[in-house]
MARVEX-709514 format. One record per residue (C-alpha): x negated, y negated, z negated. Coordinates in Angstrom, 2 decimals, always signed. Layout:
residues N
      px      py      pz
       X       Y       Z
...
This chain:
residues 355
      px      py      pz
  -13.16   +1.56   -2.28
  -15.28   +4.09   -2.78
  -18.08   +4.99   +0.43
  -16.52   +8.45   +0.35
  -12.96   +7.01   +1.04
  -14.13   +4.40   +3.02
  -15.66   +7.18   +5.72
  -12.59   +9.65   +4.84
   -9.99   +6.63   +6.16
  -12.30   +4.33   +8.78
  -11.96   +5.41  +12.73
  -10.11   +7.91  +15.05
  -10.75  +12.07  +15.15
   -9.12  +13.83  +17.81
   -6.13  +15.26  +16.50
   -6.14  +17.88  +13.96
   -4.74  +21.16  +14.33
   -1.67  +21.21  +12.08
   -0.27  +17.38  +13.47
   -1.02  +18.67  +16.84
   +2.18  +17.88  +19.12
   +3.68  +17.78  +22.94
   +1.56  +14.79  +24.17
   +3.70  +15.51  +27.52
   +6.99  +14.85  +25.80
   +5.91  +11.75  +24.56
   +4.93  +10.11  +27.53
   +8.49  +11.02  +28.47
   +9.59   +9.42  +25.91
   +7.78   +6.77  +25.83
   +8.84   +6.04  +29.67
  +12.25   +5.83  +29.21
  +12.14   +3.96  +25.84
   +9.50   +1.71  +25.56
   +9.25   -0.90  +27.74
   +6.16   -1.44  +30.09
   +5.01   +1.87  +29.10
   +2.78   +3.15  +32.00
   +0.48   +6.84  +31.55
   -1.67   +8.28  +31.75
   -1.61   +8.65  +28.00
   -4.42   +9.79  +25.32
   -3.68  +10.66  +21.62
   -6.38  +10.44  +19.02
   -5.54  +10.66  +15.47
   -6.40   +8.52  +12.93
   -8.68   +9.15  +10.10
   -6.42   +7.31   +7.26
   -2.92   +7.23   +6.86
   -2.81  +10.88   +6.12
   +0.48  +10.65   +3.66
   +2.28  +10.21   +7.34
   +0.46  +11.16  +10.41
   -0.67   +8.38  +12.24
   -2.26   +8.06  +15.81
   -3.97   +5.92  +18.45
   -2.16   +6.00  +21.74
   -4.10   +4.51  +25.17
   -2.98   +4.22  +28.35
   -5.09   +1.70  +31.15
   -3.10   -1.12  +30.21
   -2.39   -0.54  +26.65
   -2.64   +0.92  +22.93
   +0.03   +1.68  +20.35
   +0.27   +2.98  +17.39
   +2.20   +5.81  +16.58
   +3.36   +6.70  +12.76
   +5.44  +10.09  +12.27
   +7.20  +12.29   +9.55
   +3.95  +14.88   +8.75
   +5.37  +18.73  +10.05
   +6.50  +21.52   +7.58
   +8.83  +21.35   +4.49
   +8.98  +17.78   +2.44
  +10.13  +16.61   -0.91
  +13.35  +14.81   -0.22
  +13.92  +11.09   +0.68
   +9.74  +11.58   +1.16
   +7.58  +10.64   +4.34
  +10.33   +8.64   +5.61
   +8.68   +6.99   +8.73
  +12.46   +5.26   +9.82
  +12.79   +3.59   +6.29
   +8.91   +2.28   +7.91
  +10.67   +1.21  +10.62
  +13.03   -0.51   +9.38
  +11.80   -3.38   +7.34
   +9.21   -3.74  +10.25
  +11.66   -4.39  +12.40
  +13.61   -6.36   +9.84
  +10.31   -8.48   +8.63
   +9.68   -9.10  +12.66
  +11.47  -12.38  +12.64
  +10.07  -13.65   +9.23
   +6.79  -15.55   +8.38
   +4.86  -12.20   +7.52
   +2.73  -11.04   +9.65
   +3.48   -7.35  +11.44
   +2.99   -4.94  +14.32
   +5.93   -5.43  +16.46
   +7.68   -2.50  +16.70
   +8.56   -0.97  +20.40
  +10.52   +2.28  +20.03
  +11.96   +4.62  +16.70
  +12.79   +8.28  +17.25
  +15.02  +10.18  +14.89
  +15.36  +13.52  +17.37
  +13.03  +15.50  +15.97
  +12.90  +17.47  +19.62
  +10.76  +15.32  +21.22
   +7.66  +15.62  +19.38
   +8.76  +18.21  +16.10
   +9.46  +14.97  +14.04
  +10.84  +11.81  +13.43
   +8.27   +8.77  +14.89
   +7.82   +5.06  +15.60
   +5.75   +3.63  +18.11
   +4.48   -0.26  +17.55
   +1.57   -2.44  +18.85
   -2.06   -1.64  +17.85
   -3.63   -4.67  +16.39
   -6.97   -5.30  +17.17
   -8.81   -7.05  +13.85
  -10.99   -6.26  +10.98
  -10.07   -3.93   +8.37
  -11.90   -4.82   +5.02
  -12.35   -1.54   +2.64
  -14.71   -3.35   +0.14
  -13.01   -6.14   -1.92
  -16.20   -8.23   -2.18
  -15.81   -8.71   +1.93
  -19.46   -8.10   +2.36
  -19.01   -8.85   +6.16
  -17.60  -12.17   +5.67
  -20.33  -15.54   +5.11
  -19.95  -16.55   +1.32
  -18.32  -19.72   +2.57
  -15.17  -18.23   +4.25
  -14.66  -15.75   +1.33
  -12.16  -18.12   -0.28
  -10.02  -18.36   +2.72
   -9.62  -14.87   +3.34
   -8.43  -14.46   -0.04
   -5.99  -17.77   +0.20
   -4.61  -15.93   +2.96
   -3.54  -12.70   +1.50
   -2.29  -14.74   -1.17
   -0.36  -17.03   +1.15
   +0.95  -13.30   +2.94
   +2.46  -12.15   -0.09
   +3.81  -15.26   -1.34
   +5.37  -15.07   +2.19
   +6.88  -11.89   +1.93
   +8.60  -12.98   -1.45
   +9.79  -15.65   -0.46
  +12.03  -13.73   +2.30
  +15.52  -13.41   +1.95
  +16.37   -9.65   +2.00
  +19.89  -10.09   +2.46
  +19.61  -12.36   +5.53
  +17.35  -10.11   +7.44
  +19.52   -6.78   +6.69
  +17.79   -5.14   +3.63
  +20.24   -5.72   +1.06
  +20.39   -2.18   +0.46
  +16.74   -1.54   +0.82
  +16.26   -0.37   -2.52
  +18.38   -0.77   -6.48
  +18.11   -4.48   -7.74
  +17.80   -4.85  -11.16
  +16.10   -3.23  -14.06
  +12.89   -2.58  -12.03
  +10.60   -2.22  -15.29
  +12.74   -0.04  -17.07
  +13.08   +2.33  -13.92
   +9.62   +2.79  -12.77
   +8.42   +3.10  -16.23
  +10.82   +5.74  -17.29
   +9.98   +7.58  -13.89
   +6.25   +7.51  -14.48
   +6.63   +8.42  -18.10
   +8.31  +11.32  -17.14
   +6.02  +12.35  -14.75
   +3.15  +12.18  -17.11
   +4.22  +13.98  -20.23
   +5.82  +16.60  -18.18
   +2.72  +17.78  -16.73
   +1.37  +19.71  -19.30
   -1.52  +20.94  -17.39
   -3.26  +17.57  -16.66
   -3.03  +17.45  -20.53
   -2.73  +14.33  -22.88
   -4.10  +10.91  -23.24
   -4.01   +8.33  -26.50
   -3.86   +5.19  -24.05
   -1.47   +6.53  -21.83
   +0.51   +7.92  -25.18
   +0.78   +4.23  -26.29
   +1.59   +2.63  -23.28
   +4.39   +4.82  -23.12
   +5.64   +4.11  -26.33
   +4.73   +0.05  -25.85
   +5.68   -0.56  -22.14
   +9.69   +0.06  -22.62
   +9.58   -2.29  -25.75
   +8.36   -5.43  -24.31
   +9.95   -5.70  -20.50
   +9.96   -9.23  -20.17
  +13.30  -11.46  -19.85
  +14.59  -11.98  -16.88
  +15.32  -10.10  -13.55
  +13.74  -11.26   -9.68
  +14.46   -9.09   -6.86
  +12.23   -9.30   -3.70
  +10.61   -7.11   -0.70
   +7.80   -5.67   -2.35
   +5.33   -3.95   -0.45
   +4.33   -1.80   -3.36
   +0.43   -1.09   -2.27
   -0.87   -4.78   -0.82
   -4.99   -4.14   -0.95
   -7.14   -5.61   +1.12
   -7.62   -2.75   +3.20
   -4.18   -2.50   +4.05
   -4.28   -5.47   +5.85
   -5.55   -6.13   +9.57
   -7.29   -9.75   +9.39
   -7.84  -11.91  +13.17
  -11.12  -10.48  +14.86
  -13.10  -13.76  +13.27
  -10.64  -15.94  +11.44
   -9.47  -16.01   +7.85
   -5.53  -14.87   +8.93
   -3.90  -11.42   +8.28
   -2.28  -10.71  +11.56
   -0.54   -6.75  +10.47
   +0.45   -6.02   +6.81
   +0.20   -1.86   +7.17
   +1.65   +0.86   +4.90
   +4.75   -0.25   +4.16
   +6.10   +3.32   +2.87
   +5.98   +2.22   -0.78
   +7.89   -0.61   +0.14
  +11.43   -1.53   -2.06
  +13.67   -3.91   -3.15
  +11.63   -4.53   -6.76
  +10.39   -7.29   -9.18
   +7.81   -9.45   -6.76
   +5.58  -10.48  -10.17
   +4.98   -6.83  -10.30
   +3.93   -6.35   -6.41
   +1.87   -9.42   -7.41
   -0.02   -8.13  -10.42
   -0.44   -5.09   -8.62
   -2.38   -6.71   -5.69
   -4.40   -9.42   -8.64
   -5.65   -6.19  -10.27
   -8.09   -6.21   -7.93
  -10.07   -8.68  -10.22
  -10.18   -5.80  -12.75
  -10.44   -2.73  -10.71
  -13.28   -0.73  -10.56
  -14.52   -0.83   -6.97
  -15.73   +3.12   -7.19
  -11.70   +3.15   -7.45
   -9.88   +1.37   -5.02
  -11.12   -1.98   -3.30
  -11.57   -3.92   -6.77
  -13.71   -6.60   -8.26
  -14.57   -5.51  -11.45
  -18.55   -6.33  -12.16
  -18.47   -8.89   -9.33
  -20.27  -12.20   -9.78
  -17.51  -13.77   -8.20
  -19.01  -17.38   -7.99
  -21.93  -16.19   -6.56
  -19.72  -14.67   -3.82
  -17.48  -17.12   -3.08
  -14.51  -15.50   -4.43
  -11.66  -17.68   -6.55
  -11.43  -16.38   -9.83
   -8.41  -14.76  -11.08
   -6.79  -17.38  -12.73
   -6.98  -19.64   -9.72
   -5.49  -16.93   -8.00
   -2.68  -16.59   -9.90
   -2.21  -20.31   -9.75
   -1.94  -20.25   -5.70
   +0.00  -17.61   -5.80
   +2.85  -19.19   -8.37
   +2.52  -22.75   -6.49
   +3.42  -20.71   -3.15
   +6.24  -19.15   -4.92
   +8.00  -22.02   -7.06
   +6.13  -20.70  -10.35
   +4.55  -22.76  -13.17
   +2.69  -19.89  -14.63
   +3.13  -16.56  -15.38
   +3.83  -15.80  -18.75
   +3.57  -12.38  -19.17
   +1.38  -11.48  -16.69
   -1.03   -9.09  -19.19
   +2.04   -7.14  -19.40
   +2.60   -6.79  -15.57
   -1.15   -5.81  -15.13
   -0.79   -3.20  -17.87
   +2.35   -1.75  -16.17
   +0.71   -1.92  -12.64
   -2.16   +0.03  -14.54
   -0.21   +2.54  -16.09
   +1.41   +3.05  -12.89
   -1.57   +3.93  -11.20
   -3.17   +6.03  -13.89
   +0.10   +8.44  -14.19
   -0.21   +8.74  -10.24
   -3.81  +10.28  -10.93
   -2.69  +12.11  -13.73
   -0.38  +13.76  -11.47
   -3.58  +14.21   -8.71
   -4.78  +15.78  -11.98
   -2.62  +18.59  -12.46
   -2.88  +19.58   -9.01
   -6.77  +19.58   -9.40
   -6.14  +21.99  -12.23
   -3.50  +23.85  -10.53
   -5.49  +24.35   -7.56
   -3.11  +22.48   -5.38
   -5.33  +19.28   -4.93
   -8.90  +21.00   -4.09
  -10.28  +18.08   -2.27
  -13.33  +15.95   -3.18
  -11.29  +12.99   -2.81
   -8.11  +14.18   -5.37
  -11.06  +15.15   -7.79
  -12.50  +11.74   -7.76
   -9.03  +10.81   -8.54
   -8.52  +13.03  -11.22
  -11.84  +11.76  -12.97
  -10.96   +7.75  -12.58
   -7.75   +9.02  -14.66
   -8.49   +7.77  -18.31
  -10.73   +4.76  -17.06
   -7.23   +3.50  -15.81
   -5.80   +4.54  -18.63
   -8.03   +2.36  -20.72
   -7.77   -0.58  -18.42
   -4.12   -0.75  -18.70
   -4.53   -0.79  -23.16
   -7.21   -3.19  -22.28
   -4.53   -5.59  -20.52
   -1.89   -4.18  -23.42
   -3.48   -5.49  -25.78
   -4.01   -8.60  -24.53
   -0.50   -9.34  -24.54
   -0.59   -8.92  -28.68
């Protein structure tokens, strides 16, 4: 991740004017629902986690965290902080590591919104992929355990814990890539691009056989991840509001592309002398992961990097057309709109390496 994201996400403000909200009411709230709650309470806001609103709450003998729907008129089905909620509160029982959850709101009197309210975990956030922080020898183990927590959350049964109906099973390929297709040649203003114009064309012809459904978390990077205060163990998985019921190779090959993403990006190795940091290549990487999972190999797994790639780019060249429109002003959506075709030629790259 890039140093100006890494500063734009990292930390606490105090809240910011428009997600300003009856701290008072809370408390209430939080007195009669959550249990060993005891004021005097203090709100800061955090930094990251802008797509929903997300705060620090401290009392003397306590912190939470608190994650609400953002105020003002929303897309439909978006910013939904309960559907959060919920496979927290479902995954609570299972081997993956999350914050417990202590109270969900859905009276949107209380504080102008929907919220939840779960345990802040104290740890280490790591924004750069590399883990500068971490000795060379203990890379490999922080890496073998965000392998082993995605492994574990694929290997859950989403029927036993209540998710069943957590998302569509089936035909996850052909779904996300006619709904990012769309998206990009619709938006005229963010223009056209040859690799993204293939992929299109390519990605719908070679789906591979065969159908898994899983959890998927649907944005697993390193830096969405709270690792133990000094060992290699992820103790929260955060940002679970991309989470589905998909196709767990692609949540997979989402998280490997890490080993080909430019780090100016998001967190990503690309350019990394990974032996001289410690790091497992990718390959061995992809072995763990399939002997966790029951696997011997991936066969296609070019194929779900270039659709995890395309993915991505037609999400910038959406940030695009709002750059252009004037909707998306900020420094960090014009970064995004710039990084555009370099996904778009990383996802040919790994296209054409299934030929």
């Amino acid at each position: 991740m890039s140093a100006l994201d890494q500063a734009a996400n990292a930390g606490t403000t105090p809240v910011r004017e428009a997600h300003r909200f009856d701290e008072a009411a809370l408390a209430r709230w939080m007195t009669q629902h959550v249990d060993g709650f005891a004021g005097p309470l203090t709100v800061e806001q955090f930094k990251g986690g802008q797509s929903n609103p997300t705060y620090r709450l401290s009392t003397p003998g306590a912190r939470y965290v608190l994650r609400r729907k953002p105020p003002g008129p929303l897309l439909k089905g978006a910013h939904d902080v309960l559907r959060e909620a919920r496979v927290l509160t479902a995954l609570g029982n299972t081997p993956v590591p999350v914050a417990p959850i202590h109270g969900v709101c859905d009276d949107d009197s209380v504080i102008g919104t929907s919220f939840y309210i779960m345990s802040m975990v104290e740890g280490r956030v790591f924004w750069d992929a590399t883990f500068p922080d971490v000795p060379r020898d203990d890379r490999a183990a922080y890496f073998d355990a965000m392998n082993a927590t995605l492994a574990a959350l694929h290997r859950v049964d989403h029927e036993r814990i209540g998710l069943g109906d957590y998302g569509r099973p089936g035909n996850y390929f052909a779904r996300q890539i006619g709904r990012w297709s769309k998206q990009y040649l619709d938006d005229a203003d963010a223009g056209r691009d040859a690799d993204m114009d293939a992929l299109v064309e390519w990605l719908p012809t070679r789906i591979p056989a065969g159908d898994k459904t899983s959890i998927v978390h649907g944005d697993f990077r390193c830096d969405n991840m709270i690792f133990h205060p000094s060992e290699p163990r992820v103790l929260a998985v955060l940002d679970w509001e991309l989470s589905t019921l998909g196709h767990p190779l692609a949540d997979f090959a989402y998280h490997a592309m890490m080993y080909r993403m430019p780090p100016d990006i998001v967190a990503g190795l690309a350019g990394a002398d990974l032996a001289a940091l410690g790091i497992p290549p990718e390959q061995d990487y992809v072995a763990a992961y399939c002997a966790r999972t029951g696997r011997d190999g991936i066969a296609d797994y070019d194929y779900y990097v270039a659709f995890n790639f395309f993915r991505l780019a037609a999400i910038f060249h959406g940030i695009k057309g709002r750059v252009i429109r004037g909707t998306a002003a900020s420094a960090h959506a014009r970064e995004r709109a710039e990084s555009f075709p370099r996904l778009a030629r990383l996802a040919r790259e790994a296209m054409e390496a299934c030929r």
